[in-house]
C-alpha positions as CSV (number, residue, x, y, z in Angstrom):
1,X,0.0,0.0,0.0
2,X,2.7,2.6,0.8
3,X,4.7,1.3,-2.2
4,X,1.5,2.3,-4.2
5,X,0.6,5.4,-2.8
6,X,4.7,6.5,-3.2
7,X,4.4,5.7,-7.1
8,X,1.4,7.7,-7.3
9,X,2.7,11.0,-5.7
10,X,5.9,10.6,-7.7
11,X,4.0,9.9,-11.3
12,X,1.8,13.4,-10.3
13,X,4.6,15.3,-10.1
14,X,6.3,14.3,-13.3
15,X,3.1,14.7,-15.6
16,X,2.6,18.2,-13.6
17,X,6.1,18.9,-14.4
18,X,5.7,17.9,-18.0
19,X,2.8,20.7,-18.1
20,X,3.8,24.0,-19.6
21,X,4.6,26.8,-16.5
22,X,1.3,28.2,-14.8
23,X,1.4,32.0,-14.3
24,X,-1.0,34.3,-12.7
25,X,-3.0,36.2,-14.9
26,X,-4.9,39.6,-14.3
27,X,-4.4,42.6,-12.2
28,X,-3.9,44.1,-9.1
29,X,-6.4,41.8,-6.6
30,X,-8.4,40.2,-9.7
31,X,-6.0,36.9,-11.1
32,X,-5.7,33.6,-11.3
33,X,-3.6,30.5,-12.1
34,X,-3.2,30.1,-15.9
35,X,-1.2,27.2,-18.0
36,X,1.6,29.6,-20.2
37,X,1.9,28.6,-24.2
38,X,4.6,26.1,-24.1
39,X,7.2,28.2,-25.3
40,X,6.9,30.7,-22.4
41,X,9.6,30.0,-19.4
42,X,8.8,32.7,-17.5
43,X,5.9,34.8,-15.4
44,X,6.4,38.2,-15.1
45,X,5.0,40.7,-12.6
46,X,4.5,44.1,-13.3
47,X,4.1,47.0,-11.0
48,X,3.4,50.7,-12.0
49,X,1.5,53.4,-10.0
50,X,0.1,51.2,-7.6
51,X,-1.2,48.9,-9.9
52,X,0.1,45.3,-10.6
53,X,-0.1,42.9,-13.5
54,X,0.8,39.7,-13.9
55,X,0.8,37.4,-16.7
56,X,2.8,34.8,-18.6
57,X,6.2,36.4,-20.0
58,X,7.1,35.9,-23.7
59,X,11.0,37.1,-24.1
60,X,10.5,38.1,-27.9
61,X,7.9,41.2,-26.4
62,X,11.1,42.6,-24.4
63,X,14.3,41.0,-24.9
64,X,16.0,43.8,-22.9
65,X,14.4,42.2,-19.7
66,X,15.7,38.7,-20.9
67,X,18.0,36.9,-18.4
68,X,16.2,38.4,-15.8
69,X,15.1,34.7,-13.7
70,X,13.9,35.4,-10.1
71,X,14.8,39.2,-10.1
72,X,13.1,42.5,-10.2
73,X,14.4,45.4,-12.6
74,X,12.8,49.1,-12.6
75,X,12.1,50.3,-16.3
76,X,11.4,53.5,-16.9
77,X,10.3,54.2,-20.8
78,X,8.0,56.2,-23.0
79,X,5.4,53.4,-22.8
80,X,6.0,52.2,-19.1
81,X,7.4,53.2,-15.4
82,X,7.6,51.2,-12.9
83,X,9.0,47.6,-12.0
84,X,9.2,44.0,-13.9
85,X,10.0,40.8,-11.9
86,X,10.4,37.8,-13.4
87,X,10.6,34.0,-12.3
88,X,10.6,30.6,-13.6
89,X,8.9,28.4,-11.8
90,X,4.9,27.8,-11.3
91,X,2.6,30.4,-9.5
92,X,5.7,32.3,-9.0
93,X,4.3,36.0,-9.7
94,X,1.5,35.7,-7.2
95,X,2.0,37.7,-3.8
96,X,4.3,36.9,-1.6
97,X,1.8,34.5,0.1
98,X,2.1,30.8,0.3
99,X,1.6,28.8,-3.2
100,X,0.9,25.5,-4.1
101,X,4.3,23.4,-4.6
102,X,3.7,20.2,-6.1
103,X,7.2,19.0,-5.2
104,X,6.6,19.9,-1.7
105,X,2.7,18.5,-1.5
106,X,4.1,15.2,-3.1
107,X,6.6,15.0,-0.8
108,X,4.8,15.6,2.4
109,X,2.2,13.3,1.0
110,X,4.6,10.5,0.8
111,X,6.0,11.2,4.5
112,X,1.9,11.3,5.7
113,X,1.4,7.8,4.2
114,X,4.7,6.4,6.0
115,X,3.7,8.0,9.1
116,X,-0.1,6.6,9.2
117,X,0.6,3.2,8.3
């Protein structure tokens, strides 16, 4: 039975890792999780004027901001002030609030089965 169960945590986390990267999408206090085009690698978060976007982050749009993983960068041009952070991994430009990890739910997972049986 724990044998089973340790297959089954490991076997979701590679077919969620095989998924393309999942971004928040919206603005300021309106988003939500969103699966990114498969050539996206990164989210982006964008802060101007109190307002914040997020959304996936296609490198061809701004290739100046390219190279940029898990860092924040203030822009200021004709078409945008403010601040773009970028990130590579799932739900990553949310708030700084707790996300789900499937690594870390998997794990745990595994360690709840061992511990209740």
């Amino acid at each position: 039975m724990k044998m089973m169960f340790s297959v089954s945590c490991l076997l979701w986390m590679c077919v969620g890792s095989v998924c393309g990267l999942q971004c928040f999408h919206g603005s300021s206090s309106s988003y939500q999780l969103t699966e990114c085009p498969s050539s996206v690698t990164q989210c982006v978060k964008a802060t101007a004027n109190d307002q914040t976007g997020r959304s996936c982050f296609d490198t061809t749009t701004m290739p100046h901001l390219t190279g940029l993983n898990d860092h924040c960068q203030a822009v200021n041009t004709a078409l945008f002030s403010g601040e773009y952070c970028l990130c590579s991994t799932d739900a990553c430009n949310g708030s700084t609030a707790w996300h789900d990890n499937k690594m870390l739910v998997a794990i745990l997972l595994v360690v709840a089965a061992y511990v209740m049986m």
